[in-house]
N, CA, C and O atoms as a GROMACS GRO file, in nm:
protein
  404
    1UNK      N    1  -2.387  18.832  22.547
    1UNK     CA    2  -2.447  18.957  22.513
    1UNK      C    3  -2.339  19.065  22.522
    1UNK      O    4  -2.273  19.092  22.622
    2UNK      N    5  -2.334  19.117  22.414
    2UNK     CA    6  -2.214  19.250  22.392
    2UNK      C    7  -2.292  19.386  22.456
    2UNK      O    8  -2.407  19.418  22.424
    3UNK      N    9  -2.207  19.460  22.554
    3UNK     CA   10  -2.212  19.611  22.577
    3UNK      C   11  -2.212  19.667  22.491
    3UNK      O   12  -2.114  19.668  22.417
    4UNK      N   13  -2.356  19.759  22.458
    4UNK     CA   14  -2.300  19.892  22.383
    4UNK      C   15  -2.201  19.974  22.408
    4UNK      O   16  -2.137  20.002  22.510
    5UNK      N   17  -2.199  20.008  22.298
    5UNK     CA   18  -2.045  20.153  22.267
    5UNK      C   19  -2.126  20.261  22.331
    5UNK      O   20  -2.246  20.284  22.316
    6UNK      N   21  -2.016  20.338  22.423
    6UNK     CA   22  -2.060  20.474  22.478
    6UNK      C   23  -2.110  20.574  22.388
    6UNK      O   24  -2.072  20.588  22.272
    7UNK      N   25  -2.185  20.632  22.439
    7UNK     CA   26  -2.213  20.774  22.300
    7UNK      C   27  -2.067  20.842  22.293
    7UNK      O   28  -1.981  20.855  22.381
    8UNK      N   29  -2.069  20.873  22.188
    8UNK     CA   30  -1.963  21.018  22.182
    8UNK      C   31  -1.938  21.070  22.229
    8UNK      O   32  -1.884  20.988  22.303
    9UNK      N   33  -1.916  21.168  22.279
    9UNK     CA   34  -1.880  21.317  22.368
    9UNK      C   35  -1.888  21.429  22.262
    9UNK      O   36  -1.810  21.432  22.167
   10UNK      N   37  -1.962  21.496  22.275
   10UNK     CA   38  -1.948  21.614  22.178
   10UNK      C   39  -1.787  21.678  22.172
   10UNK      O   40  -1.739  21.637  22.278
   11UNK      N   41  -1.695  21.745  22.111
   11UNK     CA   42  -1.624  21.822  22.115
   11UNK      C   43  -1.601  21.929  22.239
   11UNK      O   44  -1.495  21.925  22.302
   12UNK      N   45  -1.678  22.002  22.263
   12UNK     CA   46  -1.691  22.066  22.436
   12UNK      C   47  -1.683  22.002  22.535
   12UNK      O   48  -1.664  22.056  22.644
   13UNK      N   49  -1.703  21.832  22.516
   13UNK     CA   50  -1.706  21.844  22.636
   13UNK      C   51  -1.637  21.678  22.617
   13UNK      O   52  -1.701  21.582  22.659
   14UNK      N   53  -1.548  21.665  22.574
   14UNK     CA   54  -1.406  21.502  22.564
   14UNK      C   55  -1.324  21.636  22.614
   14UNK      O   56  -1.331  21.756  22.588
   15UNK      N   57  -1.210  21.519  22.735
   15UNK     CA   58  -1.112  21.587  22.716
   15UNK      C   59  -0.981  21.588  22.633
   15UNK      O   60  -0.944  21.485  22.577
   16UNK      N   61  -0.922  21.685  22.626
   16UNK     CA   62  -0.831  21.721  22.550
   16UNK      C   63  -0.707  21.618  22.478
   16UNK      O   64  -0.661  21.518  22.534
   17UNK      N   65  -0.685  21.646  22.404
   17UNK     CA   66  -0.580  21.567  22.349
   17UNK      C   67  -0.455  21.611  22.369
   17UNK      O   68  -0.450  21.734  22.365
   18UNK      N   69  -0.312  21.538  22.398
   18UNK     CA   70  -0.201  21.612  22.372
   18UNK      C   71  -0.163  21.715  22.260
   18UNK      O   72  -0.090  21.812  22.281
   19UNK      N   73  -0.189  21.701  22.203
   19UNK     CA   74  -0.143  21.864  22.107
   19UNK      C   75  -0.268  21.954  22.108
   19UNK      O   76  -0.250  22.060  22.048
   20UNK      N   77  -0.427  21.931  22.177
   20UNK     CA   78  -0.438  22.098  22.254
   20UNK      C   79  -0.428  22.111  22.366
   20UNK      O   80  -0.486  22.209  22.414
   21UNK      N   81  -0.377  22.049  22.428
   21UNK     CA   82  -0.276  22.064  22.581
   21UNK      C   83  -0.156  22.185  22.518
   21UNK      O   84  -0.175  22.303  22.550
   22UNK      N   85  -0.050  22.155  22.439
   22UNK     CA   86   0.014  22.205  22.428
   22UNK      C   87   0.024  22.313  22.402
   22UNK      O   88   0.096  22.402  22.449
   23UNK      N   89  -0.094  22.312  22.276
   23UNK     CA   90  -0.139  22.461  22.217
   23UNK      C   91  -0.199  22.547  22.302
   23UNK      O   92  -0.211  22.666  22.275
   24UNK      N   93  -0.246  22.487  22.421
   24UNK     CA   94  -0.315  22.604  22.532
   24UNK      C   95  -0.199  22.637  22.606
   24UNK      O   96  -0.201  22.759  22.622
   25UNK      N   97  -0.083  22.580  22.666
   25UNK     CA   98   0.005  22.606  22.737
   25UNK      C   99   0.050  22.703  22.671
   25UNK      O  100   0.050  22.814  22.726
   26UNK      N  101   0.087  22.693  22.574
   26UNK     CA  102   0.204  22.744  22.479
   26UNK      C  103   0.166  22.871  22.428
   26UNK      O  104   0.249  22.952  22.386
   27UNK      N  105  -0.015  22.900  22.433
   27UNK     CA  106  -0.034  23.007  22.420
   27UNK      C  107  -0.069  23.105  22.518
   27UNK      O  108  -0.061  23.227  22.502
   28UNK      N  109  -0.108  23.048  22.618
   28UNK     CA  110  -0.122  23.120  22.775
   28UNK      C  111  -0.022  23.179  22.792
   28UNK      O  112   0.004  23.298  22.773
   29UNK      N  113   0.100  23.014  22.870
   29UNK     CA  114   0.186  23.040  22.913
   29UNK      C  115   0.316  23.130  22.832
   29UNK      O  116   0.386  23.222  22.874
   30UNK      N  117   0.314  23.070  22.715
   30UNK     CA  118   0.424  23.066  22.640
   30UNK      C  119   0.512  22.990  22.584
   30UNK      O  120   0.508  22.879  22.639
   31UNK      N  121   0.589  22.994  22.503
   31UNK     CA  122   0.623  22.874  22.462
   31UNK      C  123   0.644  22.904  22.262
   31UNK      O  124   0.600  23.007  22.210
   32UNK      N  125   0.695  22.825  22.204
   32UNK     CA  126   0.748  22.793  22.064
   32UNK      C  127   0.604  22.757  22.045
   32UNK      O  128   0.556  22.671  22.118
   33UNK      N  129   0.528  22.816  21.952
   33UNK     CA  130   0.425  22.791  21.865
   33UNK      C  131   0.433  22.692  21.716
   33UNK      O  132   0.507  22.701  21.618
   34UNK      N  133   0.312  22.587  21.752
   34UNK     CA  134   0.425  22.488  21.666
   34UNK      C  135   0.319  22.473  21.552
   34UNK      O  136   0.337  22.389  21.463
   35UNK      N  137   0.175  22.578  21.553
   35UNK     CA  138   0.055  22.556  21.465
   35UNK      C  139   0.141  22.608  21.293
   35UNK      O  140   0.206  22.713  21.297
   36UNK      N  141   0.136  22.551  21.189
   36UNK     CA  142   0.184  22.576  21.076
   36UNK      C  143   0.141  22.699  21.008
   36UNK      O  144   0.222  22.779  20.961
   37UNK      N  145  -0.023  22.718  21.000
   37UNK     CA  146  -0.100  22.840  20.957
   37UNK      C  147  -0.063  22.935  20.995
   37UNK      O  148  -0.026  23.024  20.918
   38UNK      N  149  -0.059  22.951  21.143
   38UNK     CA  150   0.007  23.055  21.225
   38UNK      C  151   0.192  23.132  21.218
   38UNK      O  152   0.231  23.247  21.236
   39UNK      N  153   0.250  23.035  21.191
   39UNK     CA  154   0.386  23.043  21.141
   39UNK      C  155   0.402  23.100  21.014
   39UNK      O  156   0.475  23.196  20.990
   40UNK      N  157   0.327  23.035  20.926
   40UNK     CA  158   0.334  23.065  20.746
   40UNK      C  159   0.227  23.245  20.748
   40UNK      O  160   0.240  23.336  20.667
   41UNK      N  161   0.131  23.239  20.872
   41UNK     CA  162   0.114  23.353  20.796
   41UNK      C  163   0.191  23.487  20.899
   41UNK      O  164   0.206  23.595  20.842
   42UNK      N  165   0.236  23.477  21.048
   42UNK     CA  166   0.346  23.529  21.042
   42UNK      C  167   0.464  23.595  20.973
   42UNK      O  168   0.495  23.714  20.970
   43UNK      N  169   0.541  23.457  20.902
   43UNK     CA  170   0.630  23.468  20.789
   43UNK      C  171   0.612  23.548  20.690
   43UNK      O  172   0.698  23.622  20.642
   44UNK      N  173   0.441  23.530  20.634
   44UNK     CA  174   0.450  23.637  20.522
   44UNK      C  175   0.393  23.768  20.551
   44UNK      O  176   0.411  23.859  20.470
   45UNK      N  177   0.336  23.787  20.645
   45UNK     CA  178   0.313  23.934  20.718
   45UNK      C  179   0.454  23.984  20.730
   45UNK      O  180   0.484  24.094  20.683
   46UNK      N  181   0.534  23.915  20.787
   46UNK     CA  182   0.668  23.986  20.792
   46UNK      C  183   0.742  24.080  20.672
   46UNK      O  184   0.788  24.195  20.670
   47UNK      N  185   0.726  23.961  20.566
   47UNK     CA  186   0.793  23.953  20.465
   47UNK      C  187   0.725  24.080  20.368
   47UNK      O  188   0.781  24.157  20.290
   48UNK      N  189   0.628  24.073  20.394
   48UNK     CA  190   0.565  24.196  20.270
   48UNK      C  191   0.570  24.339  20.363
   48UNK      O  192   0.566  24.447  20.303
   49UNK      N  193   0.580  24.335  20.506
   49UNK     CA  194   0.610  24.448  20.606
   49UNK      C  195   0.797  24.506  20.591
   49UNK      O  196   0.830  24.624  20.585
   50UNK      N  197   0.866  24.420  20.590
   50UNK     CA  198   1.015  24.427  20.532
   50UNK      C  199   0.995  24.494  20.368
   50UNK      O  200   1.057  24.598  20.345
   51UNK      N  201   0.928  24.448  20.279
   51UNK     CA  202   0.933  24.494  20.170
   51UNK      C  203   0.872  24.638  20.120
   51UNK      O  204   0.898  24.724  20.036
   52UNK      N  205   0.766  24.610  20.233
   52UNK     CA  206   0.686  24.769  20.224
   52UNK      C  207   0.767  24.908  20.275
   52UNK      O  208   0.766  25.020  20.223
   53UNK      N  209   0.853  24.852  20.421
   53UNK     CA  210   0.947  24.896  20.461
   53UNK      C  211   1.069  24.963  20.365
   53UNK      O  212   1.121  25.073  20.384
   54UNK      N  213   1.102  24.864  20.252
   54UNK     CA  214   1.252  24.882  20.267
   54UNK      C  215   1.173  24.971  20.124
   54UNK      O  216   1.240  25.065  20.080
   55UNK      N  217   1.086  24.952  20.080
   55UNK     CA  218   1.030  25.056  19.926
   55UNK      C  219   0.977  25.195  19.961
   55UNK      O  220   0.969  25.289  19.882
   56UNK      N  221   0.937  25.196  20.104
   56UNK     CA  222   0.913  25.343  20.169
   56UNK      C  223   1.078  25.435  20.201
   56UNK      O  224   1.102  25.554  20.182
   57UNK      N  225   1.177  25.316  20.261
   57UNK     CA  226   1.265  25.389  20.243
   57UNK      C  227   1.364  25.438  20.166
   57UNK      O  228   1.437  25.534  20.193
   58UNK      N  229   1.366  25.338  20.023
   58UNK     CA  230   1.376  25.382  19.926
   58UNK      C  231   1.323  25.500  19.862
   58UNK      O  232   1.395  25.578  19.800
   59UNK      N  233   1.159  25.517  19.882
   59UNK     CA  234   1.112  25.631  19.824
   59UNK      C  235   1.161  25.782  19.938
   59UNK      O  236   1.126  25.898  19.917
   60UNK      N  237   1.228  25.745  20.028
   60UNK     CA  238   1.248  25.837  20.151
   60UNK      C  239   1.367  25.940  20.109
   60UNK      O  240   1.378  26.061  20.128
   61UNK      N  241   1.448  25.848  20.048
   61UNK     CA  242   1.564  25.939  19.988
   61UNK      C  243   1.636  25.860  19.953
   61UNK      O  244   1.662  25.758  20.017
   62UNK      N  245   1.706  25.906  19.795
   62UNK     CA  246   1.768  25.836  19.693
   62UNK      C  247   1.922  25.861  19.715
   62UNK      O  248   2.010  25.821  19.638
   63UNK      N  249   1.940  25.923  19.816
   63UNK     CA  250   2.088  26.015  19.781
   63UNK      C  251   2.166  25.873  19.873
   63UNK      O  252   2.275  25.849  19.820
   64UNK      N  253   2.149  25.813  19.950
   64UNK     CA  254   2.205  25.761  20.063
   64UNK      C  255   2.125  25.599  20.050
   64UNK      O  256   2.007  25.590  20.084
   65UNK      N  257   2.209  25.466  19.994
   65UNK     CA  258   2.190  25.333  20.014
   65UNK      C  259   2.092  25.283  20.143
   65UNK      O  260   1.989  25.216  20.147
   66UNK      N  261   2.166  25.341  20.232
   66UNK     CA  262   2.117  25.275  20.394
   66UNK      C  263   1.944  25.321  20.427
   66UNK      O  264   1.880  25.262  20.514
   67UNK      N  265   1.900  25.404  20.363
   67UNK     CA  266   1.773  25.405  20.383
   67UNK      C  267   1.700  25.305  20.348
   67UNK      O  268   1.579  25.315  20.372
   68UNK      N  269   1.744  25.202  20.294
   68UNK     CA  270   1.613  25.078  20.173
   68UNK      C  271   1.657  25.018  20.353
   68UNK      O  272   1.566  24.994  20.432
   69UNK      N  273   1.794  25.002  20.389
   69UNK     CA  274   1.820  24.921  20.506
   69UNK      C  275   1.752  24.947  20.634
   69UNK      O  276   1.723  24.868  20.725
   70UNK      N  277   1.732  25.089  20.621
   70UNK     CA  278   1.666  25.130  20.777
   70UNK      C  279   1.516  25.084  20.745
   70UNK      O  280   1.464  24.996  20.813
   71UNK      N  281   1.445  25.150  20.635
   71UNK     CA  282   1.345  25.067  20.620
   71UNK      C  283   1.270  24.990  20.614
   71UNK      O  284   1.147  25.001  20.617
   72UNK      N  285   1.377  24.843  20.597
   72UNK     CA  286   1.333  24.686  20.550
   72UNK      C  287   1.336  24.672  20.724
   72UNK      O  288   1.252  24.617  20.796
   73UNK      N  289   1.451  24.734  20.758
   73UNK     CA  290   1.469  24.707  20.974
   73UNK      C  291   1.308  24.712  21.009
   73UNK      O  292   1.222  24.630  21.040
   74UNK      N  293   1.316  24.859  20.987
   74UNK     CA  294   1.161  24.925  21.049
   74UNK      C  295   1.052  24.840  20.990
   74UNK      O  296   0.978  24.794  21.077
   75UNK      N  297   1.024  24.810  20.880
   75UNK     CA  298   0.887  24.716  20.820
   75UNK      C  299   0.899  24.553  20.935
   75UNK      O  300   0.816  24.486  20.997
   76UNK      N  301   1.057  24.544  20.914
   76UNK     CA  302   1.050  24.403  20.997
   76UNK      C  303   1.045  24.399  21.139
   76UNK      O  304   1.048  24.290  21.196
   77UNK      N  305   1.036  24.518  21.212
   77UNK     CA  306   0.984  24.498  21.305
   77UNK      C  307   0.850  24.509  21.318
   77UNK      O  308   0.801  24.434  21.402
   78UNK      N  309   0.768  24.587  21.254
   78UNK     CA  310   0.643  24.604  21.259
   78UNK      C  311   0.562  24.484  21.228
   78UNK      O  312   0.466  24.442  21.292
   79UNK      N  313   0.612  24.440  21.130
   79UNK     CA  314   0.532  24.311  21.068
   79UNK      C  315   0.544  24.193  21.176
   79UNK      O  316   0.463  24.109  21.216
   80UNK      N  317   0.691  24.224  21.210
   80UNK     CA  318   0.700  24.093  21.330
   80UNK      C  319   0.651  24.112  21.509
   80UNK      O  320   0.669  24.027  21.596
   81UNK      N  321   0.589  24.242  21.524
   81UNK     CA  322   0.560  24.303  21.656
   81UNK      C  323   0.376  24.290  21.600
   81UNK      O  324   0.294  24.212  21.650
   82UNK      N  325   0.358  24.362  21.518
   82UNK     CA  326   0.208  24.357  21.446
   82UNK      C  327   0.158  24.204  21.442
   82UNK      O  328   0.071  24.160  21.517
   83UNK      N  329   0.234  24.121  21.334
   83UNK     CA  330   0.148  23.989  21.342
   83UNK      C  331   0.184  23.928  21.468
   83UNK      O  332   0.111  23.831  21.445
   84UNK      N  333   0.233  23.900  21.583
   84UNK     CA  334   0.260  23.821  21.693
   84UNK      C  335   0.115  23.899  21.757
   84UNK      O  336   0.015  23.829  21.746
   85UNK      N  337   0.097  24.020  21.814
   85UNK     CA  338  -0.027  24.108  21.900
   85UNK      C  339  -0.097  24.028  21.821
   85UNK      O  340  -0.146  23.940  21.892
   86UNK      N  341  -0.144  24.005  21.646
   86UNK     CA  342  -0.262  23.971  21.599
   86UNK      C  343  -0.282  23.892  21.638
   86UNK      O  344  -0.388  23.893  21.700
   87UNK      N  345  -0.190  23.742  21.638
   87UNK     CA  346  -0.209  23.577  21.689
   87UNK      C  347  -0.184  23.599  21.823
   87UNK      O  348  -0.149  23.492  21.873
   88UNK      N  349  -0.186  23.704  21.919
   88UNK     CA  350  -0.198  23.649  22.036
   88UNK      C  351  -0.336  23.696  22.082
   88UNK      O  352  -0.411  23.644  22.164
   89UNK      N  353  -0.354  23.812  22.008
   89UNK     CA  354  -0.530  23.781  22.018
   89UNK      C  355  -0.639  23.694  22.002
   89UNK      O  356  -0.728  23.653  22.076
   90UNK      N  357  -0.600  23.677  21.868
   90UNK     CA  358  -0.680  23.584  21.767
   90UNK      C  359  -0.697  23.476  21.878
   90UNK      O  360  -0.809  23.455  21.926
   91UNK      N  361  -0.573  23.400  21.924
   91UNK     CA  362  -0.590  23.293  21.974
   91UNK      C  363  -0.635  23.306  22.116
   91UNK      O  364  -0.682  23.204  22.167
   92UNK      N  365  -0.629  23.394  22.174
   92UNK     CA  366  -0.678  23.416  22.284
   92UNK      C  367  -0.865  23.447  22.291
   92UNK      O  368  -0.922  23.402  22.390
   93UNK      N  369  -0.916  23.493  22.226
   93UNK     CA  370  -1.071  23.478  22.151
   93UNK      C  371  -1.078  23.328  22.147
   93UNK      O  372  -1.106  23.268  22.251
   94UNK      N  373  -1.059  23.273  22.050
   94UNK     CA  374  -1.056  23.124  22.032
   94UNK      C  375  -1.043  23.037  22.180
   94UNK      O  376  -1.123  22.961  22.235
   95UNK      N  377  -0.941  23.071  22.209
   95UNK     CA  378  -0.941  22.999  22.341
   95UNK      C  379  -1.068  23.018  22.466
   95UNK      O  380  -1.105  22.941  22.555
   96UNK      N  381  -1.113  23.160  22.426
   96UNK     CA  382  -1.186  23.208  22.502
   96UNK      C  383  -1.356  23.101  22.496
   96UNK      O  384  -1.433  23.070  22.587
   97UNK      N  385  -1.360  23.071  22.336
   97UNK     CA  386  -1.463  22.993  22.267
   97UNK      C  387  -1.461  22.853  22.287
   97UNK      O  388  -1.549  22.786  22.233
   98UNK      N  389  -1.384  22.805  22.350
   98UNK     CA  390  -1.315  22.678  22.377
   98UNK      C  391  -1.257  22.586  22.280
   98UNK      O  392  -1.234  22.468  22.305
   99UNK      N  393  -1.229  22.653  22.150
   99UNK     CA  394  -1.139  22.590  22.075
   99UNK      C  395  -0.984  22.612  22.092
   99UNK      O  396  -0.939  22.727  22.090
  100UNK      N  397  -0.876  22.472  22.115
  100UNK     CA  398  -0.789  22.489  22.144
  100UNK      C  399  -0.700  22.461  22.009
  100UNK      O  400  -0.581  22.439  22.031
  101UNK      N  401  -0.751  22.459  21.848
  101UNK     CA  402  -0.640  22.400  21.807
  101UNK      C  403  -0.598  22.400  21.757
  101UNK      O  404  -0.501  22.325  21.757
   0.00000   0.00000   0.00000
């Protein structure tokens, strides 16, 4: 006579797998974020914050090159200070919900 198979575990309540182990450390503690979505949309928050940047300082004044440069600086920090606060919220909510992943 064969043992039945255990029920499932719902999602809330199996424990964790190695990669949302990591993803909770990594977002608590800290750590290299290794989620792809999160990276790619980083990257392009940046990228259109640099561009918005460097076309404001273009429109800032024509007389002098280095303004498109101070600009694209200033957009890329914003975009890269702006989207990091967003995903460390975001994921911190989530985590809060008990999704780790």
């Amino acid at each position: 006579m064969s043992t039945p198979a255990p029920p499932e575990l719902p999602p809330s309540q199996r424990p964790p797998n190695g990669r949302e182990t990591y993803n909770a450390v990594t977002d608590i503690v800290g750590g290299p974020n290794v989620r792809l979505k999160d990276n790619l949309f980083q990257g392009g928050a940046i990228l259109v914050c640099l561009l918005l940047g460097a076309g404001i300082g273009a429109c800032w004044t024509s007389s002098w090159p280095g303004s498109i440069i101070i600009g694209a600086f200033g957009g890329l920090l914003v975009g890269l200070f702006g989207s990091g606060i967003f995903l460390m919220i975001f994921r911190a909510v989530r985590h809060q919900q008990g999704r780790h992943d």
